[in-house]
C-alpha positions as CSV (number, residue, x, y, z in Angstrom):
1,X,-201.1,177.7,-25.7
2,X,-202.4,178.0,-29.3
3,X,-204.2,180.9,-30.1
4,X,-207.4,178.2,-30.7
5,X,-206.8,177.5,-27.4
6,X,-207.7,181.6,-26.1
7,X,-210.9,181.5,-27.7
8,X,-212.3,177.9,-25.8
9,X,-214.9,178.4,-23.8
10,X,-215.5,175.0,-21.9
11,X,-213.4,172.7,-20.5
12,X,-213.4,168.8,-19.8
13,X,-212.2,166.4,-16.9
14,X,-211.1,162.7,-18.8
15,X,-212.2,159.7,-17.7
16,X,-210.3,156.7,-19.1
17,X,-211.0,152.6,-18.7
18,X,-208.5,150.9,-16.5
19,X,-208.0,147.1,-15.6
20,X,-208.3,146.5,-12.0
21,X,-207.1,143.0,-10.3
22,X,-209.4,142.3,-6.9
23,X,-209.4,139.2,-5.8
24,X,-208.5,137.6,-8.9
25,X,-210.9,138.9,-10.6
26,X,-210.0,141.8,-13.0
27,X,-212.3,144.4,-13.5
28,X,-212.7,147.4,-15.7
29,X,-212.6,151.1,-13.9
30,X,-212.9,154.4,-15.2
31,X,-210.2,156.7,-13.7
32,X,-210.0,160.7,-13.9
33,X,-207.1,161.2,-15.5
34,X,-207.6,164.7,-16.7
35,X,-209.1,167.6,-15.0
36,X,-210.0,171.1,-16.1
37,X,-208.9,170.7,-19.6
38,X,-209.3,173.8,-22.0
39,X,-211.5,172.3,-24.8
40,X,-214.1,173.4,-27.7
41,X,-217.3,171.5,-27.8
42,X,-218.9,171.7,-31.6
43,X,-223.1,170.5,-32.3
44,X,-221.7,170.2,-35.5
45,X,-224.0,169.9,-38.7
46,X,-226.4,167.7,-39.8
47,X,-225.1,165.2,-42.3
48,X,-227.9,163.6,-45.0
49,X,-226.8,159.8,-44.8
50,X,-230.2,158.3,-46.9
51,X,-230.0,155.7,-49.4
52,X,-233.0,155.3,-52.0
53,X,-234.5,158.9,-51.6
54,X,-235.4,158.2,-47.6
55,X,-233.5,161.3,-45.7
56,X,-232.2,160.0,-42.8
57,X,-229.8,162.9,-40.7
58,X,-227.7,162.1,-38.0
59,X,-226.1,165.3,-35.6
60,X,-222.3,165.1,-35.8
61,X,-220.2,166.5,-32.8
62,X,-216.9,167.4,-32.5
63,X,-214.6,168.2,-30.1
64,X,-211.6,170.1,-29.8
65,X,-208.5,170.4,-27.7
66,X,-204.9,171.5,-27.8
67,X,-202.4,169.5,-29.6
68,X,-200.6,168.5,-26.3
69,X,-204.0,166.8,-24.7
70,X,-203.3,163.2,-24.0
71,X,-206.7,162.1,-25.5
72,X,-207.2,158.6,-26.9
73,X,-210.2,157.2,-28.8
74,X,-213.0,155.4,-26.0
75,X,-212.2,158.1,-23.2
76,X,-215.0,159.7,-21.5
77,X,-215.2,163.5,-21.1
78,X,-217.4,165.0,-19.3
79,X,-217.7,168.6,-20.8
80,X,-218.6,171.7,-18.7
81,X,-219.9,174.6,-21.2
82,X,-219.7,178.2,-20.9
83,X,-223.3,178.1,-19.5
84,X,-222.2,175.7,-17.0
85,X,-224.6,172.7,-18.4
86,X,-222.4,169.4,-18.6
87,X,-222.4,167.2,-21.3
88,X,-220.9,163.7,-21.2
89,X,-219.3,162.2,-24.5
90,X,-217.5,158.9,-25.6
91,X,-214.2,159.9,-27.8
92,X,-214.0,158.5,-31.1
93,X,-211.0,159.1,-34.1
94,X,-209.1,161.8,-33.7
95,X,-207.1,164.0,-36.0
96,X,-203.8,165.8,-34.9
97,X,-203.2,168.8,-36.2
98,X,-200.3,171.4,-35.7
99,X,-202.4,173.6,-33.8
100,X,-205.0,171.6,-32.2
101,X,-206.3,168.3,-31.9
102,X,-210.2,167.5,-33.5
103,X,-212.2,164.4,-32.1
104,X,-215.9,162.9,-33.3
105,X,-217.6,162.4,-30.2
106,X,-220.7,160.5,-29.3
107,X,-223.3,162.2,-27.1
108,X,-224.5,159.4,-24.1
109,X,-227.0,161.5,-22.8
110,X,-229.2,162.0,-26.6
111,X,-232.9,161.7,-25.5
């Protein structure tokens, strides 16, 4: 365990997309294959993408995990914070690091 990993908070059960033959017919299904994971869930910053003086900000999030997480871009994580409310996300590129492992993450539940 990283010393990161002692100050996480939250942790995350991973959902990833499966083929499935029934019939004949093969289908996608998303299997838990990860449960209780230690993880850090960051709201990020704002980052200023405008073009031509128009402002337009977009929230970045970020999530973090130990470096031995088995945690591939288009997983599904449903992340349980500290305060219990669960927030599901859509993995994007990662970046390994000695220490820990940093993901950009898409929020699917934005309203």
């Amino acid at each position: 365990m990283s010393v990161l990993e002692r100050l996480w908070k939250d942790r995350m059960d991973i959902y990833r997309w499966t083929e499935k033959v029934e019939g004949g017919i093969t289908k996608q299904e998303k299997v838990l294959k990860y449960e209780n994971v230690k993880c850090h869930y960051s709201k990020g910053r704002l980052v200023d993408t405008g073009e031509d003086g128009v402002p337009t900000l977009i929230t970045s999030h970020t999530l973090f995990c130990g470096p031995d997480v088995d945690l591939q871009e288009g997983d599904e994580v449903v992340v349980t914070q500290r305060n219990g409310k669960q927030v599901t996300l859509t993995v994007g590129e990662g970046f390994p690091y000695s220490s820990h492992q940093e993901f950009s993450v898409k929020r699917e539940d934005t309203a």
